[in-house]
C-alpha positions in Angstrom: 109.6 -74.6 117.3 110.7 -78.0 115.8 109.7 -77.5 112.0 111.0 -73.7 112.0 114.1 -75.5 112.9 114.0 -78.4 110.2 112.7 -76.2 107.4 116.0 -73.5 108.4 117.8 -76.8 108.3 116.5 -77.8 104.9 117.1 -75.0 103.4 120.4 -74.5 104.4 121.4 -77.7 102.9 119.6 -76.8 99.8 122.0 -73.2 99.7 124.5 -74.9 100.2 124.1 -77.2 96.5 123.6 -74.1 95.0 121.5 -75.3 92.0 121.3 -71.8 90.4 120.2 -71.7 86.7 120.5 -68.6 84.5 118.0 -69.7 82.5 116.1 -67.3 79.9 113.0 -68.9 79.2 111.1 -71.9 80.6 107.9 -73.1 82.4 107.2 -73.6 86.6 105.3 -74.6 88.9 104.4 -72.4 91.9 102.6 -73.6 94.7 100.1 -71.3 95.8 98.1 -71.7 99.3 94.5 -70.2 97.6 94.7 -71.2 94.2 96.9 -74.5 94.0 99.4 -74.9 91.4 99.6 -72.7 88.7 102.2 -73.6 85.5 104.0 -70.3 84.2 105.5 -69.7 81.6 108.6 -67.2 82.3 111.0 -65.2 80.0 113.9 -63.0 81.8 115.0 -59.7 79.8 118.1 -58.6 80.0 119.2 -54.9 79.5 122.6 -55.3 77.6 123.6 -51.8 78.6 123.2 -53.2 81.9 123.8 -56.6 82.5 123.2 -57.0 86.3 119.4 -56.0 85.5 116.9 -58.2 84.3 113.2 -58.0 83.7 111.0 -61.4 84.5 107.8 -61.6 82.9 105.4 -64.6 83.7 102.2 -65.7 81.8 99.7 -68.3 82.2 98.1 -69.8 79.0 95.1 -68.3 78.0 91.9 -70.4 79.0 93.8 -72.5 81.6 93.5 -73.7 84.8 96.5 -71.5 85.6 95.5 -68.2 83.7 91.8 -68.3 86.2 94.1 -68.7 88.7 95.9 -66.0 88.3 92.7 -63.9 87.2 91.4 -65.2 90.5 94.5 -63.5 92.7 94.6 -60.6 90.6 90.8 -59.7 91.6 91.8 -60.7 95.7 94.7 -58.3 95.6 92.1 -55.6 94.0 89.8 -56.0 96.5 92.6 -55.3 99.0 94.4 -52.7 97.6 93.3 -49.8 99.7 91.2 -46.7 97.7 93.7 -43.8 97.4 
């Protein structure tokens, strides 16, 4: 399998720079395979009894293109969440 090979390759050279932000707030763009490419905006919370823990929290802004899409995945995942 070629592109198994080249993508293990890729990212291995991308570990490698190790381009790791500890960032608390920002915006990104995820690429999704059903709903394209939402923009979040994420904040990270961290516990300062207990700095190794962090809460992330991600929104969409209201009325967007990214907020239906995650309104969109969020009513997918309901339909597959199995009745318990």
């Amino acid at each position: 399998m070629a592109g198994g090979a080249a993508a293990r390759a890729e990212f291995r050279r991308l570990w490698s720079e190790h381009r790791v932000k500890d960032k608390g707030h920002g915006r990104y763009l995820y690429r999704h395979p059903l709903v394209g490419e939402p923009e979040l905006a994420y904040e990270t919370l961290r516990l300062p009894d207990h700095p190794g823990l962090a809460l992330g929290v991600h929104t969409a802004d209201e009325d967007s293109a990214s907020h239906t899409a995650l309104r969109l995945l969020t009513t997918w995942a309901d339909q597959e969440t199995p009745a318990g």
